[in-house]
TIKOL-487512 format. One record per residue: residue in one letter; x, y, z of N, C-alpha, C in turn. Coordinates in steps of 0.2 Angstrom, whole numbers, plus 5000, padded with zeros to 4 digits. Layout:
! residues N
AXYZXYZXYZ ...
This chain:
! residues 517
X488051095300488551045301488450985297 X487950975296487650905292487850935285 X487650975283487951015274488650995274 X488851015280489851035278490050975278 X489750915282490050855282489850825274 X489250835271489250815265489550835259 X489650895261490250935256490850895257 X490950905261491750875262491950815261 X491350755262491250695260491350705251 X490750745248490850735242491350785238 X491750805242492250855238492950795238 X492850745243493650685243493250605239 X492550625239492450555235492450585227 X492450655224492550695220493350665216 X493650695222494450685220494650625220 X494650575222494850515222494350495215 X493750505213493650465207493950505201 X494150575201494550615196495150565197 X495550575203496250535203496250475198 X495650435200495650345199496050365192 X495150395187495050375181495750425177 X496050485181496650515177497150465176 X497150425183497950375184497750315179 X497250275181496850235177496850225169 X496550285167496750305161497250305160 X497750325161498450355160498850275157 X498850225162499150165163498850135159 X498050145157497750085151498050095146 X498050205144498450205138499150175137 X499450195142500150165140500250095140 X499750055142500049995139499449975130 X499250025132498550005124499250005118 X499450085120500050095116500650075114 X500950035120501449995119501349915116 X500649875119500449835113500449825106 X500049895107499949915099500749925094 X501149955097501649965094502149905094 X502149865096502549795098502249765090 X501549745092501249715087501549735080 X501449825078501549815071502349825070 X502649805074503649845073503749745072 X503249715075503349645073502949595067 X502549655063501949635059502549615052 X502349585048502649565042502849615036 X503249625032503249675026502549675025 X502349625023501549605017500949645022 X500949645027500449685031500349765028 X500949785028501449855025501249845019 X501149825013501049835009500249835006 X499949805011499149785010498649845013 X499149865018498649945024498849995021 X498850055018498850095018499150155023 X499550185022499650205028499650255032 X498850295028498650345031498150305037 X497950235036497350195039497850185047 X498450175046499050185053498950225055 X499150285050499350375056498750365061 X498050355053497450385061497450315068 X497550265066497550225073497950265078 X498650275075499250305082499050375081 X498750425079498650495080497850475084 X497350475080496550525082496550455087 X496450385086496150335089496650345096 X497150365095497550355101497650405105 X497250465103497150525107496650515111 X496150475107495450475110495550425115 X495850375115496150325122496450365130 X496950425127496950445130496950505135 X496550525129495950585133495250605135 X495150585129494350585127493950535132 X494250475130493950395133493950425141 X494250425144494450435154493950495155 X493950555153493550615154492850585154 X492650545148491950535146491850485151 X492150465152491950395159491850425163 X492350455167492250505173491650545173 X491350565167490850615169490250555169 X490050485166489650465167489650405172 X490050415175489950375183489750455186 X489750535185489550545191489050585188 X488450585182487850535179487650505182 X487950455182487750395185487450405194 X487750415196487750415204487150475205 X487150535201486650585201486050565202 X486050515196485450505194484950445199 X485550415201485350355207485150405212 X485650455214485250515222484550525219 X484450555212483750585211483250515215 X483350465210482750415213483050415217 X483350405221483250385227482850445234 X482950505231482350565236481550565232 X481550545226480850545223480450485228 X480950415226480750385231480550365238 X480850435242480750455249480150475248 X479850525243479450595243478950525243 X478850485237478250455235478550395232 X478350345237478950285234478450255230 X477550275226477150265221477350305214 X477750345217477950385211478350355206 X478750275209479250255203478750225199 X478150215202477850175194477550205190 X477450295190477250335186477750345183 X478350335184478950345181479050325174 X478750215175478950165170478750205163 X478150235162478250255154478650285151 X478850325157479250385156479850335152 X480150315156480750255155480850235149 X480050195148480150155143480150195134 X479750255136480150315130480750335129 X481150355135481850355136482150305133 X482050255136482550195133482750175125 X481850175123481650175114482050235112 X482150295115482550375112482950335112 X483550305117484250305118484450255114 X484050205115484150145109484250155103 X483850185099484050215090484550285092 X484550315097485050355094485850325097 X485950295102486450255103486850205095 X486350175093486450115089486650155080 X486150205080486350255076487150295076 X487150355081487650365084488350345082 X488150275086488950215086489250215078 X488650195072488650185068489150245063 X488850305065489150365063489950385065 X489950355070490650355073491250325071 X491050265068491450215065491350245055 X490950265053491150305045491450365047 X491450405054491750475056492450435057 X492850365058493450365058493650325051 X493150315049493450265042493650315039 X493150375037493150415033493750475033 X494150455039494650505042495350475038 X495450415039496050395035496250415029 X495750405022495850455017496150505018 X496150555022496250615022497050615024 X497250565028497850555033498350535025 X498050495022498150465017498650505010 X497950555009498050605004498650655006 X498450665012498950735014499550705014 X499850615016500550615017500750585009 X500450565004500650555000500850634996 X500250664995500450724991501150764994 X501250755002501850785001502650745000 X502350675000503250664998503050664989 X502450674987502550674980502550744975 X502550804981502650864979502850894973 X503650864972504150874968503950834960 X503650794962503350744954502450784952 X502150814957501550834956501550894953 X502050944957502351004951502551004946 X503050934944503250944938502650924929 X502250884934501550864929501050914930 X501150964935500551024934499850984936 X500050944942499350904945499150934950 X499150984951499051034959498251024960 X498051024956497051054955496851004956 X497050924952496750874953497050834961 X497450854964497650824970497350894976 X497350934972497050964977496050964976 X495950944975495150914970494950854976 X495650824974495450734977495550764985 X495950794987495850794996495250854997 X494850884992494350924995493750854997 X493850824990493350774990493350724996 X493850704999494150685007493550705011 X493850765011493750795018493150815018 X492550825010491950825010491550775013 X491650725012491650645015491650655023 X492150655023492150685032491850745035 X491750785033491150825036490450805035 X490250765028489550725028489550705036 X489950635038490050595042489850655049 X490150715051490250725056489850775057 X489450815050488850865051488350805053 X488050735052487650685052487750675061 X488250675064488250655071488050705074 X488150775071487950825075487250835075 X486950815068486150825067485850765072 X486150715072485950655080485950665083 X486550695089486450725094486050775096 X485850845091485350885090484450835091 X484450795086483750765089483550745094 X484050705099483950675102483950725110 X484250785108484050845113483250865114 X483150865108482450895107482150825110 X482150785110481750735111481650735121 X482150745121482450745129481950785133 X482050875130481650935132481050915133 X480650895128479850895127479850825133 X480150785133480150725139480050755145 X480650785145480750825152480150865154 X479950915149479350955150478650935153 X478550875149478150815151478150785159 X478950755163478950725168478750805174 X479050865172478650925177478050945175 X477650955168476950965168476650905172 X476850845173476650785176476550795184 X477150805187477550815194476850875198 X476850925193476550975196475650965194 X475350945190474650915190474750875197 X474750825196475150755203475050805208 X475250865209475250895217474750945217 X474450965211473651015213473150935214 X473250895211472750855212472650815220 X473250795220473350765227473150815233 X473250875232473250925238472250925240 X472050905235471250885235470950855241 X471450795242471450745246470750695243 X470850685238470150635235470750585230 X471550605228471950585224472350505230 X472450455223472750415229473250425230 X473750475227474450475228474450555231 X474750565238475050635239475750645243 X475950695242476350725241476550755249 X475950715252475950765261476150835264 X476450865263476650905263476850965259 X476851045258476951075253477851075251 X478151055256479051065255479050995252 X478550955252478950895249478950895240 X478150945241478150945234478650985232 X478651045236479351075232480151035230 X480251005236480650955234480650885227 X479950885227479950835221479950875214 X479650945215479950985206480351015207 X481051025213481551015212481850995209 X481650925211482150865207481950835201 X481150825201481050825194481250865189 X481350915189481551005186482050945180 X482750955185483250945183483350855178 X482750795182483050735181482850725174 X482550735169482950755163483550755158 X483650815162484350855158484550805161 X484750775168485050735170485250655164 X484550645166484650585159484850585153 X484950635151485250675145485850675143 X486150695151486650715150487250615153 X486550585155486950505157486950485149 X486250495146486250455139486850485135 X487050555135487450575132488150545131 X488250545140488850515142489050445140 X488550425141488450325139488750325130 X488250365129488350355119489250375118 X489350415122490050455118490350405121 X490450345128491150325130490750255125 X490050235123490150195116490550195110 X490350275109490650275103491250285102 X491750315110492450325110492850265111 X492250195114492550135114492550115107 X492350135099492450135095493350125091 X493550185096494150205094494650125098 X494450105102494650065107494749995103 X494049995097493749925094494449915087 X494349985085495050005082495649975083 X495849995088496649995088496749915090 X496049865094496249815096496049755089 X496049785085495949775077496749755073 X496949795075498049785075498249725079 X497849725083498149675089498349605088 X497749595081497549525080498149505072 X498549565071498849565064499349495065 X499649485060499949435059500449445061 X501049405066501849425066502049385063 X502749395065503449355061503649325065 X503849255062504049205068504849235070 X504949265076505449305078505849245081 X505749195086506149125087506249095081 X507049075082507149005077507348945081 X507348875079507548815079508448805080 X508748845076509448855078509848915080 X510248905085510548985087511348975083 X511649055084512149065080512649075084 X513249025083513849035090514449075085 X514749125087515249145084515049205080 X515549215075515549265069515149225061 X514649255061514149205056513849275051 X514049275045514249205039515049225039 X515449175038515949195037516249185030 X516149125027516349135020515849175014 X515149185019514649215012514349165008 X514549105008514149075004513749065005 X513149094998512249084997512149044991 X511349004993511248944989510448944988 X510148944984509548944984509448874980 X509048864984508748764980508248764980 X507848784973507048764969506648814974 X506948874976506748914979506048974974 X505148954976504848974975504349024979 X504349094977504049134981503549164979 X502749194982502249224982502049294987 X501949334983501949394989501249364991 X500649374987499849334989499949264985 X499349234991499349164988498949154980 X498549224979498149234973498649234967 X499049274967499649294961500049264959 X500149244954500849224950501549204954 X501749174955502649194958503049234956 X503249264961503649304960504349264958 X504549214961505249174963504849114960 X505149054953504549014953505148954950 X505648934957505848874957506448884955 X506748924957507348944954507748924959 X508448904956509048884961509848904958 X510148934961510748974960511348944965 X511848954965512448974971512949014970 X512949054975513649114975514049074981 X514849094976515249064980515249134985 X515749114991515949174996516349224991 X516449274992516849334990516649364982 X516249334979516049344974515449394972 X515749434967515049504966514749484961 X514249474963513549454958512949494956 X512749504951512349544947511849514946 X511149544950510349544945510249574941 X509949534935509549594932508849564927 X508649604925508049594922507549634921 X507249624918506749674917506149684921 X505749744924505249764929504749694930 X504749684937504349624938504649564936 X505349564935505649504934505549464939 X505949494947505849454951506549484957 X506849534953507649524955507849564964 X507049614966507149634971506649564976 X506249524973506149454979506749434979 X507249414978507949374978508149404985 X508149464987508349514992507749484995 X507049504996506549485001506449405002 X506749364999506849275003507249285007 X507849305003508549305008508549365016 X508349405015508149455022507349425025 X507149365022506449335024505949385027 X505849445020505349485021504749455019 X504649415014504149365011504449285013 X504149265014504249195018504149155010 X504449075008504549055002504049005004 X503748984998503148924998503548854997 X503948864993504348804994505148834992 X505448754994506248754990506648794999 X507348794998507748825005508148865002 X508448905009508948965005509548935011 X510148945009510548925014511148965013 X511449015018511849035021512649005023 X513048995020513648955023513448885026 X512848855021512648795024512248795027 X511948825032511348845037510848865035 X510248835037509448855034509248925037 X509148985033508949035034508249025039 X507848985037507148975041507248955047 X507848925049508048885055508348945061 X508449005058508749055061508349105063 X508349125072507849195073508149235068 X507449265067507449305060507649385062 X507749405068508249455071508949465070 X509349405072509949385071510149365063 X509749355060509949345052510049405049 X509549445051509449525047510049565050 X510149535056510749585059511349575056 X511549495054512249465052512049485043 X511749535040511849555032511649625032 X512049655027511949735027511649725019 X511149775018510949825014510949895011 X510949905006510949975003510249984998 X509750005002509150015000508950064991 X508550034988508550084981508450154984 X508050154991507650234993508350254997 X508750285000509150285003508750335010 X508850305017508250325023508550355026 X508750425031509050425037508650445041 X508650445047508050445054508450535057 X507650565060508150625062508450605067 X508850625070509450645076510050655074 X510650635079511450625074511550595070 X512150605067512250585060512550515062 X512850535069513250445072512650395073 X511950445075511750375078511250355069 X511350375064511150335057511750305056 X512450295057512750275052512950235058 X512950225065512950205070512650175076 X511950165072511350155079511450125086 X511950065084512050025090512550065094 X512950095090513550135096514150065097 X514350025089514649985091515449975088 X515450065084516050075079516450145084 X517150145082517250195087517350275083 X517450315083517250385077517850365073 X518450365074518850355070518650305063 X518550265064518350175062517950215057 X517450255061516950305057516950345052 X517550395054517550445048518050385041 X518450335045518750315040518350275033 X517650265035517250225032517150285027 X516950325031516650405026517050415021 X517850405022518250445017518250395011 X518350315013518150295009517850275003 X517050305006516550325003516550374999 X516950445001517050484997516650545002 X516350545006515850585006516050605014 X516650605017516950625022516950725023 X517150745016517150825016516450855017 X515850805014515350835016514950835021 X515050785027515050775033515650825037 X515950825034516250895040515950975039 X515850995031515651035031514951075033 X514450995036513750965039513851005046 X514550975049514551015057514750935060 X515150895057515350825061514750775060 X515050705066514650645067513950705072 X514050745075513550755079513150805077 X513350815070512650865068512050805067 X511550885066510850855067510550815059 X510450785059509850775052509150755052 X509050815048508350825047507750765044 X507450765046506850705043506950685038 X506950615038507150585030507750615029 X508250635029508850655028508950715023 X508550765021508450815019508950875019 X509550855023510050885025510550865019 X510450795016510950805010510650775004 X510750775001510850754992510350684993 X510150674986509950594985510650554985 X511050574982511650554981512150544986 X512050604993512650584997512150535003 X511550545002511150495008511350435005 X511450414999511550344996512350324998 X512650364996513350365000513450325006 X513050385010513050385018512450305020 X512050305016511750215015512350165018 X512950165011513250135009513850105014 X513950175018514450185024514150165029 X513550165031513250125037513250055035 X513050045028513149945028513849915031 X514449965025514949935026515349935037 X515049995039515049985046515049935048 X514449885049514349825049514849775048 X515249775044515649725040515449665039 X514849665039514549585037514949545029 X514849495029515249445024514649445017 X514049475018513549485012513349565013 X513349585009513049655005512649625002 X512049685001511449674996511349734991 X511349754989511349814984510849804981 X510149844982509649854979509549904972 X509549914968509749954964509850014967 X510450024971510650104978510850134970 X510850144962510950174958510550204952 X509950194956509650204951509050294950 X509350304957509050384960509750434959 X510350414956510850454958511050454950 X511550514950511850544943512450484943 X512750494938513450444934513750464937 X514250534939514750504945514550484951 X514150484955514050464962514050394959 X513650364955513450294955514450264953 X514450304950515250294947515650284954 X515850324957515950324967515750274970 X515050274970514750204972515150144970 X514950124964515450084963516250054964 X516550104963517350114964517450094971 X516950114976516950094982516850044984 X516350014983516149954983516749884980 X516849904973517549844971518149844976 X518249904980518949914983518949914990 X518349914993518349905000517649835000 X517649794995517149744999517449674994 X518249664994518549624993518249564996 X518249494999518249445001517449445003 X517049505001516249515004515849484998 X515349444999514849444992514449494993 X514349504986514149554985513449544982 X512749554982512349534977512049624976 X512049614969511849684966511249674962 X510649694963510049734960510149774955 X510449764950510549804943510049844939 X510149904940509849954934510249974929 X510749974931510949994923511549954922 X511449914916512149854912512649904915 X512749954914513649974914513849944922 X513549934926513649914933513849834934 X513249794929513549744930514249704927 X514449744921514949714916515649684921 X515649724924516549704930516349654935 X515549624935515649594939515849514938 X515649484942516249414943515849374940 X515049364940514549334936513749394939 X513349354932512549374932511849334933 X511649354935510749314933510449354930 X510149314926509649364923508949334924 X508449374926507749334929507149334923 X506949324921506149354917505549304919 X505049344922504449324925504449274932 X505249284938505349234941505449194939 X505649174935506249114931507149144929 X507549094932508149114932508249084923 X508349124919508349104913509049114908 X509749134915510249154909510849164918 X511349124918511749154922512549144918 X513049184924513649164920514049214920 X514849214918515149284916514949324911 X514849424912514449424907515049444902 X515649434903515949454895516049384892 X515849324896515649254891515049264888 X514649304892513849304890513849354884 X514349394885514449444879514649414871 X514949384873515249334867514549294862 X514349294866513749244862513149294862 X513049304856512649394854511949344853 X511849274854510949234855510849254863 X511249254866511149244874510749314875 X510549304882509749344884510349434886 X510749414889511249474891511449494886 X511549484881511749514875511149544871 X510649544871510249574867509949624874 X510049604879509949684886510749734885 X511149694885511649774882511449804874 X511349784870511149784862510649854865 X510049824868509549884869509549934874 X510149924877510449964881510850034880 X511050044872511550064869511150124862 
């Protein structure tokens, strides 16, 4: 009866600590994750550009598995370690409460073992996850770079460079196996030691001339019982202990994003109405730094576009002409000077509601898997008709039907169409918006002459009274527009109409069509 009560007692204190640490766990992940993910959806372009983003995947893939699985399991088994190891002493110490001080050497070799292999261990586990990102790294760059790696015949060297990865990483993770291997053996011979000890201790005592006995023969047997095992026991706590160190490793990681820099998402001024309404943009002495080490990017330039007017970037690589886009969508924050909006300080306005009131047409053209409505419609704020009428617009209406409608599926990255008709399909979601500013990132510089031809024709004939600011690749684009900038090293060095600019064969636009031709 006394057996079955402790069964039963220890099969519900069993369940309830399984329960805690499954629920427990479950709840720390999901909010580890939901922090984690907050933090970087609100972290700045510039964070993006400085991390790598193989060094991401492995945060939200391997550290965020091991949060979730790994970490709760490893606890769970060393709290019932733990308790084990507590019942052992505590019957050694019924049997022969002079036993615990034969114990202390035992201990203090234990301890000396777990301390270098803990400290070590830990150590291994952090170059086991450094050394993992590389690989995350290689593997997603080489496949969006696929198509350019085949065409240079670079297969041997990229595939060279992720051997050399992953060689890295198994160094890292044959070394943690060879630690944990030592520290077994260390264990065994310990253990051997505390029952070659146990059982001398009980032929000697049984003498009756030893100070320490054992009284009786069940007790000895009870003491290399328990000896026998408490060992492995320790072995299996020290093991326990190291892994939920080392898994809180994964933990030390992810609370590493935590600390990353945001964007001040509050402004000083709210927006009442329909904002911008005329489009006009002003840059006054406006100076930009993507680091504070580097050159400007933007270096005290000041311009105005009136409302309704299409305006042209252009300049040559590293001019400056895609920061103009990054002050104005304040993805780079400006060192000095203001940009103003219909009069309004862009810095003054939550930086949510600014980004919402402008549409762009990105150089990459991006679409997310799902429906096709909810890329060209995310919010669900246009009605289908509104919809398809944009598409025909665009031109690119017949290929959307032939697709299977707004509610066909698109595939990752948009791989269901053309570079050309995603650039399109770019195009038709700006214009959905109806915002009073368009941005045009050079959307023409990925696509053949008629689409970019299309492109265009669309944009003159549906974005009337809209300014327009275009990131020029190629002069034939900018010619029909209303005026140009032209930038060289962040300095605005030439603006104006370019068939005035055309006229005067010293000006800086004229010697870019000359060498254009």
């Amino acid at each position: 009866m006394v057996l079955c009560i402790f069964c039963i007692i220890n099969s519900i204190l069993t369940l309830v600590r399984a329960f805690s640490f499954a629920f427990g766990g479950l709840k720390a992940a999901v909010h580890v994750h939901s922090a984690l993910i907050s933090k970087l959806i609100n972290a700045p372009t510039q964070f993006f550009d400085q991390t790598p983003s193989g060094r991401i995947l492995n945060r939200f893939s391997s550290d965020l598995y091991t949060i979730d699985d790994s970490l709760p399991f490893i606890l769970n088994i060393l709290l019932a370690n733990f308790v084990g190891l507590l019942g052992i002493i505590l019957v050694l110490s019924y049997v022969q409460v002079l036993f615990l001080l034969l114990l202390l050497p035992f201990w203090y070799i234990y301890s000396k073992l777990q301390f270098f292999y803990r400290s070590t261990s830990r150590e291994l586990r952090r170059l086991d996850s450094v050394s993992r990102s590389p690989i995350y790294a290689s593997f997603t760059e080489t496949l969006d770079g696929s198509s350019t790696i085949r065409a240079f015949k670079s297969e041997e060297h990229f595939v060279a460079r992720f051997i050399e990865h992953l060689t890295l990483y198994q160094r890292t993770s044959y070394s943690e196996i060879i630690a944990s291997l030592w520290l077994s053996l260390r264990l065994q011979l310990l253990g051997a030691m505390i029952v070659l000890f146990v059982a001398v201790m009980a032929v000697f005592g049984s003498r009756g001339n030893f100070p320490i006995s054992f009284g009786t023969p069940g007790l000895v047997g009870l003491a290399l019982s328990y000896a026998a095992p408490l060992v492995s026991l320790l072995g299996s706590f020290l093991t326990s202990f190291t892994e939920t160190e080392k898994e809180m490793v994964s933990v030390e990681r992810v609370l590493q994003y935590m600390d990353v820099p945001q964007e001040e998402v509050s402004g000083r001024q709210s927006l009442s109405g329909k904002w911008p309404v005329q489009g006009l943009v002003e840059f006054h002495n406006v100076t930009m730094r993507y680091i504070s080490t580097l050159p400007p990017a933007l270096n005290n330039i000041s311009f105005t576009i009136q409302g309704g007017m299409h305006v042209g970037v252009i300049g040559r690589t590293g001019a400056g002409k895609s920061s103009i886009l990054n002050a104005l969508f304040r993805l780079t924050p400006v060192c000095n000077g203001e940009i103003l909006v219909d009069g309004i300080n862009i810095n003054h306005l939550p930086i949510r509601k600014l980004r919402s009131h402008l549409a762009v047409v990105p150089q990459s053209p991006f679409l997310f898997q799902g429906s096709l409505r909810d890329n060209l419609d995310p919010l669900g704020l246009s009605e289908d008709w509104r919809i398809w009428e944009i598409l025909e617009k665009c031109k690119v209406k017949a290929e959307v039907e032939s697709a299977g409608g707004l509610d066909s599926n698109v595939k990752e990255s948009g791989c269901s169409f053309s570079v050309g008709q995603r650039q399109l399909l770019c195009l038709a979601r700006a214009l959905l918006k109806s915002s009073k500013i368009l941005c045009l990132d050079e959307c023409t510089a990925n696509i053949d002459v008629h689409t970019a031809s299309l492109l265009h024709n669309t944009i003159s004939t549906e974005c009337k009274g809209v300014t327009v600011i275009t990131i020029a690749h190629r002069i034939s684009t900018v010619l029909d527009l209303d005026s140009i900038l032209i930038l060289d090293r962040g300095i605005l060095v030439e603006q104006g109409k370019p068939q005035h600019l055309l006229q005067d064969d010293s000006s800086t636009f004229s010697s870019f069509v000359r060498a254009s031709k």
